[in-house]
PADO-324273 format. One record per residue (C-alpha): x, z, y; residue number from 1; residue in one letter. Coordinates in nm, 2 decimals. Example, Ala and Ser with C-alpha at 12.3 -4.5 7.8 and 13.67 -1.06 7.14 Angstrom:
2
{site {1.23,0.78,-0.45},1,"A"},
{site {1.37,0.71,-0.11},2,"S"},
end
This chain:
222
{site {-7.28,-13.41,15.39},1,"X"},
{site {-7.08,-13.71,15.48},2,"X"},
{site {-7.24,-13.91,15.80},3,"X"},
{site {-7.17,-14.27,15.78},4,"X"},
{site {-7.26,-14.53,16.07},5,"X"},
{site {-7.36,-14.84,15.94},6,"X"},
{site {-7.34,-15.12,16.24},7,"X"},
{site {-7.51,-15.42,16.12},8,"X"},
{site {-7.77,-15.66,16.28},9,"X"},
{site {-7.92,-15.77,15.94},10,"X"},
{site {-8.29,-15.51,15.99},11,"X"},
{site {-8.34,-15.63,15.60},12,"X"},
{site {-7.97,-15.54,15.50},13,"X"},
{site {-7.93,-15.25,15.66},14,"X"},
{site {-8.25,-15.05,15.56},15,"X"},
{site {-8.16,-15.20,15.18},16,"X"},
{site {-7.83,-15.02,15.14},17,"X"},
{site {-7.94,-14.71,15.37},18,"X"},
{site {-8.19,-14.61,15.11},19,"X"},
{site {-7.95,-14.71,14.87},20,"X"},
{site {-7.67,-14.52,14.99},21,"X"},
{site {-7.90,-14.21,15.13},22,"X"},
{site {-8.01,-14.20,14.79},23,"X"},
{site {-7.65,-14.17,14.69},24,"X"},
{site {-7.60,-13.83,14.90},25,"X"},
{site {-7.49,-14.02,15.23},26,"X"},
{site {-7.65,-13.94,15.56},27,"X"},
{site {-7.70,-14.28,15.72},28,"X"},
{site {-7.73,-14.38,16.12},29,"X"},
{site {-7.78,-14.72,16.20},30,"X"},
{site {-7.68,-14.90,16.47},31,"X"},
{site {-7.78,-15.30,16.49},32,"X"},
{site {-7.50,-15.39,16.82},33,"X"},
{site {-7.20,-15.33,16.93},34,"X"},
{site {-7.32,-15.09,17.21},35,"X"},
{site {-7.56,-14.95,16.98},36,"X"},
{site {-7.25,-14.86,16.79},37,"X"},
{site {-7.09,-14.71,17.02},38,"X"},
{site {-7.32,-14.48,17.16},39,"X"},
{site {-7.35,-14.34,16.77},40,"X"},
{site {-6.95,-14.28,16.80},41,"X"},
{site {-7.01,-14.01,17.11},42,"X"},
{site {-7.12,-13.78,16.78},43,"X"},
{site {-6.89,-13.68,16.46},44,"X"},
{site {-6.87,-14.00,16.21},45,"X"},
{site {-6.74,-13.96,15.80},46,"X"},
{site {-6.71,-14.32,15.83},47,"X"},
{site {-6.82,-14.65,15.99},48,"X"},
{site {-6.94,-15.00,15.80},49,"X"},
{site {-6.86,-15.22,16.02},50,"X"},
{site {-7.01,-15.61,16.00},51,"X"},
{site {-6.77,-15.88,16.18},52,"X"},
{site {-7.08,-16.08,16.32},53,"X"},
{site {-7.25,-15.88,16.61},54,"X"},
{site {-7.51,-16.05,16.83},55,"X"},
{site {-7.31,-15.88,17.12},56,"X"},
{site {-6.98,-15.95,17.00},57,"X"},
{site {-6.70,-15.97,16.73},58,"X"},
{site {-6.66,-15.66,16.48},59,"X"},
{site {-6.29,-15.71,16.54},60,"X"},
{site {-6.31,-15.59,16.92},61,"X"},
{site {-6.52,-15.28,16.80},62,"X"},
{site {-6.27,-15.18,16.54},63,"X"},
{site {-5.94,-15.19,16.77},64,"X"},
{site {-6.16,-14.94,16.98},65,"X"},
{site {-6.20,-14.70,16.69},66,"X"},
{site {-5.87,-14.70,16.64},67,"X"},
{site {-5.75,-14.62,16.96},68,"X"},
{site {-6.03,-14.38,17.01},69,"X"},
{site {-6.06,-14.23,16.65},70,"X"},
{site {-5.72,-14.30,16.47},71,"X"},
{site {-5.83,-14.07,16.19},72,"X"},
{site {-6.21,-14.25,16.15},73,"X"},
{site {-6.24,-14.46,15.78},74,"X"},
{site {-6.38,-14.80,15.86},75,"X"},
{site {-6.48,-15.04,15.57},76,"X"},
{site {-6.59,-15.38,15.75},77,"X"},
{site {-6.87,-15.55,15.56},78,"X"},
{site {-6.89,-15.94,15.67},79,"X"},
{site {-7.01,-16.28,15.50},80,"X"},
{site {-6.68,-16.38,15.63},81,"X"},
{site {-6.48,-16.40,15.32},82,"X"},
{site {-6.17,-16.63,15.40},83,"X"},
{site {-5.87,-16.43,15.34},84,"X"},
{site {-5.71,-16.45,15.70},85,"X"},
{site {-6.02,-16.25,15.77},86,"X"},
{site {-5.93,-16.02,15.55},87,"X"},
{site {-5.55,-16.01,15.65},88,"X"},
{site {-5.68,-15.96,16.05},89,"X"},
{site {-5.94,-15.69,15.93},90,"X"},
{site {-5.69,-15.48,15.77},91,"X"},
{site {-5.37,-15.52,16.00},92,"X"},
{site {-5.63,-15.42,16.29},93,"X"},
{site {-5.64,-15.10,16.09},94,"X"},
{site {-5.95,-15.13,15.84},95,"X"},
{site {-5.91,-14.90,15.53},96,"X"},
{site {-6.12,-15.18,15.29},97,"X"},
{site {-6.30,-15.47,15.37},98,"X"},
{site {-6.60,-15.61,15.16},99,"X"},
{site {-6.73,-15.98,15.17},100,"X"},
{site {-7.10,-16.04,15.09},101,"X"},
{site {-7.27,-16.04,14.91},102,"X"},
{site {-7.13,-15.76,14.74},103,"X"},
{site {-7.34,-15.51,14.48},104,"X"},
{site {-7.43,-15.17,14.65},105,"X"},
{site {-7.25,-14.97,14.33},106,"X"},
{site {-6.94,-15.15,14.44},107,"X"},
{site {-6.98,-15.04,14.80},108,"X"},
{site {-7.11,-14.67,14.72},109,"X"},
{site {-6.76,-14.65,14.47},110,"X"},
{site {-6.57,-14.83,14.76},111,"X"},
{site {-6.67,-14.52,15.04},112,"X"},
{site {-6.58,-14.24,14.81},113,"X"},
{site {-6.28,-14.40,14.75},114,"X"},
{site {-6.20,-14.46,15.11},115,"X"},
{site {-6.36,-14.10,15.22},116,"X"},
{site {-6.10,-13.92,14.90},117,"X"},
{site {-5.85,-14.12,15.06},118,"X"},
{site {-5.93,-14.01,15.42},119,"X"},
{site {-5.94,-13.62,15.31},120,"X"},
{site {-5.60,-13.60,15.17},121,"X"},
{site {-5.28,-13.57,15.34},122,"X"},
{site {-5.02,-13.72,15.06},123,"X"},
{site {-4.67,-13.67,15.03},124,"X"},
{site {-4.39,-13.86,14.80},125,"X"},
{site {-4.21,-13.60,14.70},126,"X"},
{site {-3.79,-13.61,14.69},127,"X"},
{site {-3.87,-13.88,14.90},128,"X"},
{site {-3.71,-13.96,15.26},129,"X"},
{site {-4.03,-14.13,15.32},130,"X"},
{site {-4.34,-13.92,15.42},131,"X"},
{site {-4.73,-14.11,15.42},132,"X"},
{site {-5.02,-13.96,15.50},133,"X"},
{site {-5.28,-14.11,15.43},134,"X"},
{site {-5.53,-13.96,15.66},135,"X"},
{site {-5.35,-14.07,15.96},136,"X"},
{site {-5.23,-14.33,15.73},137,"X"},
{site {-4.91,-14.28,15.94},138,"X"},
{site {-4.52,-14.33,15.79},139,"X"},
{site {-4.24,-14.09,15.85},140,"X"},
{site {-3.90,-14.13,15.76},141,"X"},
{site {-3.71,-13.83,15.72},142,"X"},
{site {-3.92,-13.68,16.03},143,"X"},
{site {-3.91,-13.96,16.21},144,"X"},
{site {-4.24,-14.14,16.27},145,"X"},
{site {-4.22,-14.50,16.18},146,"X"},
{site {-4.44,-14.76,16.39},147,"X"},
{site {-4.64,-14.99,16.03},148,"X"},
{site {-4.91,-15.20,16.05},149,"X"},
{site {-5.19,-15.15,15.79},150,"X"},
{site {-5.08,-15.41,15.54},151,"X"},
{site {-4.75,-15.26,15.60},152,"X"},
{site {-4.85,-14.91,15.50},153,"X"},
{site {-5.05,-15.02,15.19},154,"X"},
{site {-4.72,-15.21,15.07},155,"X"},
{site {-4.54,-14.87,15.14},156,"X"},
{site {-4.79,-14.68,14.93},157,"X"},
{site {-4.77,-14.90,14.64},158,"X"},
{site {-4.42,-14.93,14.60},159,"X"},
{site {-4.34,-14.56,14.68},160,"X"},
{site {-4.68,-14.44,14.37},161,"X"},
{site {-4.45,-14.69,14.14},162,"X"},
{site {-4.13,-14.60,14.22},163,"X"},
{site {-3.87,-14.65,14.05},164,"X"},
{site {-4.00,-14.91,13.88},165,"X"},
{site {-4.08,-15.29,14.09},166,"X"},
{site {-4.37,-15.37,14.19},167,"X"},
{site {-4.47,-15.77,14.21},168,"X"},
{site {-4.56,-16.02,14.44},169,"X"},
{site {-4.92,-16.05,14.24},170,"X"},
{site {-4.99,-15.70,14.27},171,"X"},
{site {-4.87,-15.64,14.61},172,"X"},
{site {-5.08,-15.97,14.75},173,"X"},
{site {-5.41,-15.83,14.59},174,"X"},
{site {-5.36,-15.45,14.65},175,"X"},
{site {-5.19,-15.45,15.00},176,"X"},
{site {-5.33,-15.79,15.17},177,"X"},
{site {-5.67,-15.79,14.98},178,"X"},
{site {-5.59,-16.14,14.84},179,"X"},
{site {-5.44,-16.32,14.53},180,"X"},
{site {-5.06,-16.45,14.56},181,"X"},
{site {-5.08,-16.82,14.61},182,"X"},
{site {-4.81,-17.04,14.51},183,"X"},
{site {-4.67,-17.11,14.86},184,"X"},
{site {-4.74,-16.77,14.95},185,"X"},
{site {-4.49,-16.59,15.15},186,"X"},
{site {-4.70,-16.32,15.34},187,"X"},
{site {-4.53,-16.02,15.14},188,"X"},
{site {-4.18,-16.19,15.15},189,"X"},
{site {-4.25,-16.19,15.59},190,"X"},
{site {-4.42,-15.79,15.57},191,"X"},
{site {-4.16,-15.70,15.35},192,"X"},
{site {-3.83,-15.81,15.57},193,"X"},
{site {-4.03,-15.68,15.87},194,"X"},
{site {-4.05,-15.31,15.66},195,"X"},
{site {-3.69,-15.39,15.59},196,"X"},
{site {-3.58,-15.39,15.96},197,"X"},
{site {-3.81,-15.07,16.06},198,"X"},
{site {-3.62,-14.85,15.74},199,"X"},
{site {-3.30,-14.97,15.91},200,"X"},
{site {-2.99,-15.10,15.72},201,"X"},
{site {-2.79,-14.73,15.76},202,"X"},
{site {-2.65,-14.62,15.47},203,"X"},
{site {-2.94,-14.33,15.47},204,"X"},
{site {-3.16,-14.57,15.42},205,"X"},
{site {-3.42,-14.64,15.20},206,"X"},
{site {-3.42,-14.98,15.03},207,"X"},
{site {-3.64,-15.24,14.94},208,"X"},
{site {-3.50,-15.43,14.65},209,"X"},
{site {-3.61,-15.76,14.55},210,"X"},
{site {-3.59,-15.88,14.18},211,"X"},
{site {-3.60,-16.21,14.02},212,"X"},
{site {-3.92,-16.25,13.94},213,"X"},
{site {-3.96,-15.87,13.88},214,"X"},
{site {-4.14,-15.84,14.28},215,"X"},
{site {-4.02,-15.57,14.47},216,"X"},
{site {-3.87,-15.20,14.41},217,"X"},
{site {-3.83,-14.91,14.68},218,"X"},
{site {-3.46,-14.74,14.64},219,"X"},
{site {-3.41,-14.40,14.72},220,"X"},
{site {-3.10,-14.35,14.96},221,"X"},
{site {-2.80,-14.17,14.76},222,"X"},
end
């Protein structure tokens, strides 16, 4: 049985979507405070919910611990926070998803088994020089471990699953950076030449290719 920890200071919230999500199969521990939270992590976790507004502190600090702690461990943050540099910061800190509230608890249930199917595979692009797996959620090129951010490996993933055809700046914004593509939006344009300088410029190298008004399109090295 998968064993989620659920750190939220909401008493009403929390017991709502435990016997929701107990109900679902899930094994639920509760903790209502950051040190609450991470006394629960001394023991084996499937996956944390993590809220961004802690009465002892910021949800941000906890999850930079997990992931120095617990690479491997899936975190979904759960906040009323919904701007979109939230977002951004939530998932380049490492977060797998992140869930503004209110949200409906079939969304959340389908959003952990997504995460937690995620989190149990190790995925390989074949007759590709580039290597991701997702557990780790970790990039290798051709051996070589590759140092990404999260929005950086989520940009990776897509455009490697739709190789060889592009992929665009819409669908990159909302599936990689949790947002819609605004119309002075250059976020993926500044991930995208910051990916382009970690693949190096070799001519081994994998490319990203950018197409007028097409988006983006990962190019096998020949």
């Amino acid at each position: 049985m998968n064993r989620l920890l659920m750190v939220e200071d909401d008493p009403d919230l929390a017991d709502l979507l435990a016997q929701v999500l107990a109900f679902e199969g899930f094994e639920i521990e509760q903790a209502p405070s950051l040190a609450a939270a991470r006394e629960c992590l001394k023991k084996p976790q499937s996956l944390v919910l993590l809220d961004v507004g802690l009465p002892d502190g910021n949800g941000f600090d906890l999850l930079r611990e997990i992931r120095e702690a617990h690479p491997d461990l899936p975190v979904i943050m759960l906040t009323a926070r919904g701007e979109a540099m939230d977002r951004v910061l939530g998932l380049e800190l490492g977060a797998d998803d992140y869930l503004p509230k209110p949200f409906e608890t079939r969304e959340l249930t389908a959003r952990i088994r997504a995460v937690l199917r995620r989190a149990h595979a190790q995925v390989a692009v074949h007759d590709s020089a580039m290597v991701l797996n997702h557990a780790r959620r970790e990039a290798k090129l051709s051996g070589d471990l590759i140092d990404v951010t999260a929005a950086e490996f989520d940009l990776l993933d897509l455009l490697l699953a739709k190789s060889p055809e592009p992929v665009s700046k819409d669908e990159l914004s909302e599936s990689a950076l949790g947002k819609p593509l605004g119309p002075y939006d250059r976020a993926i344009d500044v991930h995208i030449s910051r990916l382009r300088k970690k693949l190096g410029e070799g001519q081994g190298a994998p490319k990203i290719v950018a197409l007028r008004n097409r988006g983006y399109q990962w190019v096998e090295p020949e």
